[in-house]
C-alpha positions as CSV (number, residue, x, y, z in Angstrom):
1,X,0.0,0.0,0.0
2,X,3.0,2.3,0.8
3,X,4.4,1.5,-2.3
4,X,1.2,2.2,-4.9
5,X,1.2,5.3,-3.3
6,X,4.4,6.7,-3.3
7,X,3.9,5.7,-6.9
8,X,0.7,7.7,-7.2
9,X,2.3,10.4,-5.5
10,X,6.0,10.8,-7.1
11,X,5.0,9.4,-10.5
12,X,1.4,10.6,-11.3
13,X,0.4,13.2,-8.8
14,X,-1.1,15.3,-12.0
15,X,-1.4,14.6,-15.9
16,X,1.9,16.1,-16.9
17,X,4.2,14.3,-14.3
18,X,2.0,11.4,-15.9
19,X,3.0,11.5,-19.4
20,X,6.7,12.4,-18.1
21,X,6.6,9.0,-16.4
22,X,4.9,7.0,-18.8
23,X,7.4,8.1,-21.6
24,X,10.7,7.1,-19.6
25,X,9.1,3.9,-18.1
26,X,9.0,3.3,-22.2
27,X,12.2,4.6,-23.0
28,X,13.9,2.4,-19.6
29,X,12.2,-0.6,-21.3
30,X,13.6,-0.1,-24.4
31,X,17.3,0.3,-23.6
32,X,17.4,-1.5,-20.8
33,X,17.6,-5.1,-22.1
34,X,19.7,-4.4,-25.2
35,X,22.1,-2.9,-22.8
36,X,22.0,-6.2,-20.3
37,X,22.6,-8.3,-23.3
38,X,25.8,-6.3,-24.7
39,X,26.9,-6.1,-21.0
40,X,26.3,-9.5,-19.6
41,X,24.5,-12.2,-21.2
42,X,26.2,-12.4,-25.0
43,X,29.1,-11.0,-23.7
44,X,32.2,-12.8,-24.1
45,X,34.6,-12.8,-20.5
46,X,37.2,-15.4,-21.9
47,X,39.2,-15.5,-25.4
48,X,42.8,-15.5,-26.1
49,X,42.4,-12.5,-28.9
50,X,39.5,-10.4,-30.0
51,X,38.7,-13.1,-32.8
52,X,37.7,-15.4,-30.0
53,X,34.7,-12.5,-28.7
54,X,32.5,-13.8,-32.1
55,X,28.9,-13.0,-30.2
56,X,27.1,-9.6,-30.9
57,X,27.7,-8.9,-26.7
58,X,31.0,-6.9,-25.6
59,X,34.3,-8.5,-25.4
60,X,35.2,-8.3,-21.5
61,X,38.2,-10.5,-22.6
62,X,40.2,-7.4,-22.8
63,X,40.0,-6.4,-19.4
64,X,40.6,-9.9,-18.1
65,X,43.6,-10.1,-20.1
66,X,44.9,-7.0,-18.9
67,X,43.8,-7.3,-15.4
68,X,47.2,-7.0,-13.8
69,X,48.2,-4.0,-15.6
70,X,44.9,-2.1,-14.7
71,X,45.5,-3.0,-11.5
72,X,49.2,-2.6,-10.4
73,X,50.7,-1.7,-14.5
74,X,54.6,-3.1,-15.0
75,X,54.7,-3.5,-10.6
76,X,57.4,-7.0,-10.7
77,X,54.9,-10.2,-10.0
78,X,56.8,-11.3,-7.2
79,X,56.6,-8.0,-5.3
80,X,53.2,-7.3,-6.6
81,X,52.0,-8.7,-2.6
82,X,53.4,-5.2,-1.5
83,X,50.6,-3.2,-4.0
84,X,48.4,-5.7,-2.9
85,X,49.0,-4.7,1.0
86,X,48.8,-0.9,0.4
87,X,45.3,-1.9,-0.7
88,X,44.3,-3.7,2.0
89,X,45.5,-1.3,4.5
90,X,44.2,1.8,2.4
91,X,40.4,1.6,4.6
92,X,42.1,1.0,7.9
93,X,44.1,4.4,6.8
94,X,41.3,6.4,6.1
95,X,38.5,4.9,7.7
96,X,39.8,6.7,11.5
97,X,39.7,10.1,9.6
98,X,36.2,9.7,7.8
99,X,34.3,8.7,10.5
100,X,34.4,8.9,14.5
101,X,32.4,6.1,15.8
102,X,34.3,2.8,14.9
103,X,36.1,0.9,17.3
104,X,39.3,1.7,18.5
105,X,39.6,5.3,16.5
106,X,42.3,6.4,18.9
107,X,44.6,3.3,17.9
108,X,43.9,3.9,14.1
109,X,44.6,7.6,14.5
110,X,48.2,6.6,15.4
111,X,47.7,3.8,12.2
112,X,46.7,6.4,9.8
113,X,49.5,9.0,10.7
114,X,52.3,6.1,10.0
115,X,50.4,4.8,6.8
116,X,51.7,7.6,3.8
117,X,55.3,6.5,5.4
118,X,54.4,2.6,5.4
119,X,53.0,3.3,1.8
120,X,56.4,5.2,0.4
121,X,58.4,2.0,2.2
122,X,56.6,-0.8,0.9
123,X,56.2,1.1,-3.0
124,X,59.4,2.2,-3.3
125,X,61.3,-0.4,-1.1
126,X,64.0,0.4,1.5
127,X,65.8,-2.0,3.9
128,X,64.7,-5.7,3.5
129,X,62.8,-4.9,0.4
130,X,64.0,-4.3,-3.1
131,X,63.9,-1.1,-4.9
132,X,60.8,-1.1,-7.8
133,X,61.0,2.7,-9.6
134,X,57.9,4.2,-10.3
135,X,58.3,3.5,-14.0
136,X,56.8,-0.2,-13.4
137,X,53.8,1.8,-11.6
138,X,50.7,2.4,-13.1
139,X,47.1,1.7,-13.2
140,X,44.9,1.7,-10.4
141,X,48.0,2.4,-8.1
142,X,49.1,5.3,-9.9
143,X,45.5,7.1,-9.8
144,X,45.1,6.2,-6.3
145,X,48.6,7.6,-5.7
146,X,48.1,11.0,-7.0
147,X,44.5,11.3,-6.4
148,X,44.2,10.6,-3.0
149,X,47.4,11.3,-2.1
150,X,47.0,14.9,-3.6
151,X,43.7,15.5,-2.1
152,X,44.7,14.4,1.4
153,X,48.1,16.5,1.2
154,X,46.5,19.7,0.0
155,X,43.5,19.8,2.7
156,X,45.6,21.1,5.2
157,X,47.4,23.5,2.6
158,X,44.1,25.1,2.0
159,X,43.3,25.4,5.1
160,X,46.8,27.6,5.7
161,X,46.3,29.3,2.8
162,X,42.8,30.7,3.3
163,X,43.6,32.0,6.6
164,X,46.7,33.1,5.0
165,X,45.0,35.3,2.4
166,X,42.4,36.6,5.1
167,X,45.6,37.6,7.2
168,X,45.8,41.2,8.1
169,X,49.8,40.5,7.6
170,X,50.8,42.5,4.5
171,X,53.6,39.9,3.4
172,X,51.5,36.8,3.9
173,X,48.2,38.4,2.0
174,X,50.3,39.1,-0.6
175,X,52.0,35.9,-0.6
176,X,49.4,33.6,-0.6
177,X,47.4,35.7,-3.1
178,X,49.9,35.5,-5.5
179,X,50.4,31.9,-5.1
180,X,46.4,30.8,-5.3
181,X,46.2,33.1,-8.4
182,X,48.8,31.7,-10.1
183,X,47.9,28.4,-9.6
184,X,44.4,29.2,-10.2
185,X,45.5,30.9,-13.3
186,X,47.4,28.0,-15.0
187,X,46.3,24.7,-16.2
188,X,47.0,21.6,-14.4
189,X,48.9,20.0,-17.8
190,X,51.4,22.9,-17.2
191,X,52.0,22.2,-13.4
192,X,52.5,18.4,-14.5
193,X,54.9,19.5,-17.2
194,X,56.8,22.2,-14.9
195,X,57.2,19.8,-12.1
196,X,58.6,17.2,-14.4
197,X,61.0,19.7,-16.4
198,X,61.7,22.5,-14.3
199,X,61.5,21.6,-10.9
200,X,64.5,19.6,-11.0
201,X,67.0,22.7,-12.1
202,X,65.3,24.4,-9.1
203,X,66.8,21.8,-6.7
204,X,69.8,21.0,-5.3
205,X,73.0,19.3,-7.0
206,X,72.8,15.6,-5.9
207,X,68.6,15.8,-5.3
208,X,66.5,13.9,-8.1
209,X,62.8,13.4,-7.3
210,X,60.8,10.8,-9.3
211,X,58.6,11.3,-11.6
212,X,56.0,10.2,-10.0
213,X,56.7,12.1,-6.4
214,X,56.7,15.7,-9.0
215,X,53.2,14.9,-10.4
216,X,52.0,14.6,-6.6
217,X,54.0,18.0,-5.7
218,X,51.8,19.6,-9.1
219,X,48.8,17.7,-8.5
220,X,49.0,18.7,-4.8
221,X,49.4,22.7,-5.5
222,X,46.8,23.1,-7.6
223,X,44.4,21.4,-5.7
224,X,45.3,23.5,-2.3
225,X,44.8,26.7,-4.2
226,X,41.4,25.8,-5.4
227,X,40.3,24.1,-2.2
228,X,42.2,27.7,-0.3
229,X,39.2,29.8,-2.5
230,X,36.5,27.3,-1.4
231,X,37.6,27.7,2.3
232,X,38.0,31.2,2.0
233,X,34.4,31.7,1.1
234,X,33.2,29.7,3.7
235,X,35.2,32.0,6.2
236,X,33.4,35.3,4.6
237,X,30.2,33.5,5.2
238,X,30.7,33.3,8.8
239,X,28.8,36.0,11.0
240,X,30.8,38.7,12.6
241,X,29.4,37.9,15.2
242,X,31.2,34.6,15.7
243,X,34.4,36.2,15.2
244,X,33.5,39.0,18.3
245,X,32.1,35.9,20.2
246,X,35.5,34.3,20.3
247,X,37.6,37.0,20.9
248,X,35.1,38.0,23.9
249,X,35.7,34.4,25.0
250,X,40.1,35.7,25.5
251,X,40.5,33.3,22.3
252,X,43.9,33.5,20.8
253,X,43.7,33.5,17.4
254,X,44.7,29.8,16.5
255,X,42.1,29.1,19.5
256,X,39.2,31.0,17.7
257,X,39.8,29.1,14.4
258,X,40.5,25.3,15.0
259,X,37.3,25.8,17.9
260,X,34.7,27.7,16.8
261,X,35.4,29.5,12.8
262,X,37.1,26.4,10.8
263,X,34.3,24.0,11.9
264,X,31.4,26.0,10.8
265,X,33.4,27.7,7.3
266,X,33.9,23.7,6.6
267,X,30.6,22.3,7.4
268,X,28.9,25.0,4.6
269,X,32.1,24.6,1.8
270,X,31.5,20.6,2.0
271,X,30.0,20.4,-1.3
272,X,32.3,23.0,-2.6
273,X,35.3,21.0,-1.3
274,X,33.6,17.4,-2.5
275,X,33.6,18.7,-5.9
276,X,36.7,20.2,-6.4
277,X,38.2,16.6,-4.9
278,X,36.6,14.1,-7.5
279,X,37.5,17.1,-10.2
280,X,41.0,16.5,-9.0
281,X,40.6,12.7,-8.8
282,X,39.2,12.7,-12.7
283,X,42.1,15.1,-13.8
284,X,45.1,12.5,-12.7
285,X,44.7,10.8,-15.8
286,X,46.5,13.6,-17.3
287,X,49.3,12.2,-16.0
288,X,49.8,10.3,-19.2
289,X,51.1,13.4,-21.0
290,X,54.7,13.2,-19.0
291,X,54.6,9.2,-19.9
292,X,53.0,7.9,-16.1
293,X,50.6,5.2,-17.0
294,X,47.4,5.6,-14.7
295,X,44.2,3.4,-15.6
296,X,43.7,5.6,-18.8
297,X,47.3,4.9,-19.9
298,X,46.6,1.2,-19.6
299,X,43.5,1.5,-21.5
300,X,45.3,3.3,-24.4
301,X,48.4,0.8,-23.9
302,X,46.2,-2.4,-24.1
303,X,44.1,-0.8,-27.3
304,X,47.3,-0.5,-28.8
305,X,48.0,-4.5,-28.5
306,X,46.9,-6.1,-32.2
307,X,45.3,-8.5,-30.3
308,X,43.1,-6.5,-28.5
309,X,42.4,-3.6,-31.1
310,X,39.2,-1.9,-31.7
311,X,37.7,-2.6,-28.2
312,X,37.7,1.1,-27.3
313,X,34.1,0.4,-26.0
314,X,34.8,-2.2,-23.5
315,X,38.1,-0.5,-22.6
316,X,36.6,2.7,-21.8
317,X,33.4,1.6,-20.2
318,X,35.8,-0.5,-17.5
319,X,38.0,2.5,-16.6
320,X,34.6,4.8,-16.4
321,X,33.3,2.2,-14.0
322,X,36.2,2.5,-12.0
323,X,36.5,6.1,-11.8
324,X,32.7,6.0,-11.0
325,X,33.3,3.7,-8.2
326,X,35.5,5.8,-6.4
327,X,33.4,9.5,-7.5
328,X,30.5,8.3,-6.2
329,X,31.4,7.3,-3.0
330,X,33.1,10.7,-2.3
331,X,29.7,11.9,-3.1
332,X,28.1,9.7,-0.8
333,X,30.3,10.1,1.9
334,X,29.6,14.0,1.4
335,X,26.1,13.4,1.7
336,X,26.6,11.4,4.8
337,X,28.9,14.4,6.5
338,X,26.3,16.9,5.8
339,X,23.7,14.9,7.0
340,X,25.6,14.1,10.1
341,X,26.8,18.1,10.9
342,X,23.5,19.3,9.6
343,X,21.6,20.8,13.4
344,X,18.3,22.0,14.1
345,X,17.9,24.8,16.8
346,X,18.0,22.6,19.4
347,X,21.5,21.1,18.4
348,X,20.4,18.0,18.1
349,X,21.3,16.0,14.7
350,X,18.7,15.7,12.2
């Protein structure tokens, strides 16, 4: 009963939202099974080369025969169990500094503080492990790399760089207005291609930085100068009030931000700050212009095999899923934070 009506009332509460219904229930019904018979049920998952995928579905072959090198790219097979542990350990990472009601937060805090440095040890290598250059990286492991790794690395830098440009310091206005305009100001192709060409005269003789660790450095600046303008406009939305609140309180200024300014600017630039992370996650494929080979590099590399040659389709529609994956559960999980921090006048969560 619940049901018909929600129907009656979402679907066909008046004669326009009726024929609006009607015609995509028709349209759904048409596309839909074509679509599960390409994707599933005359597809072809096994063949040694595309001559084996002979059925009308889509040739998944590909992706199974190309599995690894989405996954970890040229990482050596018999240190591919390192990869495979940065995965694993990748939720216990995060999960303490998503969400605050899981068991034993205080002992992951400590867990996800050590786990960039556990990541560059077991990657790279170091004592007791061999050395794998970031060269054999790619797929997956390169996107996550640089995507998370960029977005986690620049929150903080926003955060400094907001306050920075609201400073009533002369030199540190100007500073870090010039610096989130220029970045601002420049495409993220040319910070990959400075920080892989230039960046290295600007260092000293003797210090080389991979590839891989100058795309994070570009990938990282660009995203703390757009995130700095989001925060920034969620500090200009706060009262005045607030501000003359704290400093009524004998609030040093440090005290007045990480207690009572920062958590409110952040709560209403969530959104904002959601956005401008998947934008950031999406743009690492980029990365293929100064020859790193993340999930869209594979795609192109295993397109470019004669066995596997004009399966764009499949190719594509694997990496989209992927990148979808991970997208929409940055959206969820934004949806869940503002549900969570969103008050009524009591206080109380809605």
């Amino acid at each position: 009963m619940y049901s018909f009506n929600w129907i009656k009332q979402n679907l066909f509460s008046s004669w326009l939202n009726s024929i609006v219904s009607i015609v995509l229930i028709y349209f759904l019904a048409s596309i839909i099974p074509p679509l599960l018979d390409w994707f599933i049920f005359e597809a072809t998952f096994v063949a040694d080369d595309r001559t084996g995928c002979t059925t009308d579905g889509a040739c998944w072959a590909v992706v199974g025969a190309r599995f690894y090198q989405f996954m970890y790219g040229f990482y050596p097979t018999e240190e591919v169990w390192r990869v495979n542990l940065v995965y694993t350990m990748l939720p216990f990472g995060i999960a303490p500094l998503l969400w605050d009601k899981i068991p034993f937060r205080k002992q992951f805090l400590f867990f996800s503080m050590a786990y960039p440095f556990l990541v560059f040890f077991l990657l790279y290598g170091g004592p007791g492990l061999s050395s794998v250059a970031s060269n054999k990286w790619g797929g997956l492991l390169v996107t996550l790399f640089l995507g998370l790794g960029g977005i986690l690395i620049a929150f903080p830098l926003s955060i400094f760089l907001a306050l920075g440009r609201r400073s009533k310091m002369p030199a540190i206005l100007t500073l870090c207005i010039v610096f989130i305009e220029f970045i601002r100001g420049v495409p993220l192709i040319t910070l990959l291609f400075f920080g892989n060409i230039m960046l290295p005269l600007f260092l000293p003789e003797g210090i080389n930085l991979d590839t891989i660790i100058r795309a994070l450095v570009a990938v990282t600046i660009f995203q703390a100068a757009y995130g700095a303008e989001v925060i920034r406009g969620g500090l200009q939305a706060m009262p005045k009030g607030q501000y003359e609140a704290a400093q009524a309180l004998g609030l040093s200024y440090w005290q007045m931000n990480y207690k009572i300014i920062l958590p409110q600017a952040l709560k209403i630039t969530i959104p904002a700050l959601v956005n401008t992370a998947i934008g950031l996650f999406k743009d690492t494929s980029l990365v293929l212009l100064i020859g790193l080979l993340d999930l869209l590099g594979i795609g192109r590399a295993a397109l470019a095999d004669t066995k596997w040659m004009a399966l764009h389709v499949e190719v594509y529609v694997f990496i989209a899923g992927i990148f979808f994956i991970f997208c929409f559960g940055f959206s969820r999980y934004s949806l869940y934070l503002e549900r969570k921090l969103n008050t009524d006048n009591n206080g109380e969560n809605k």
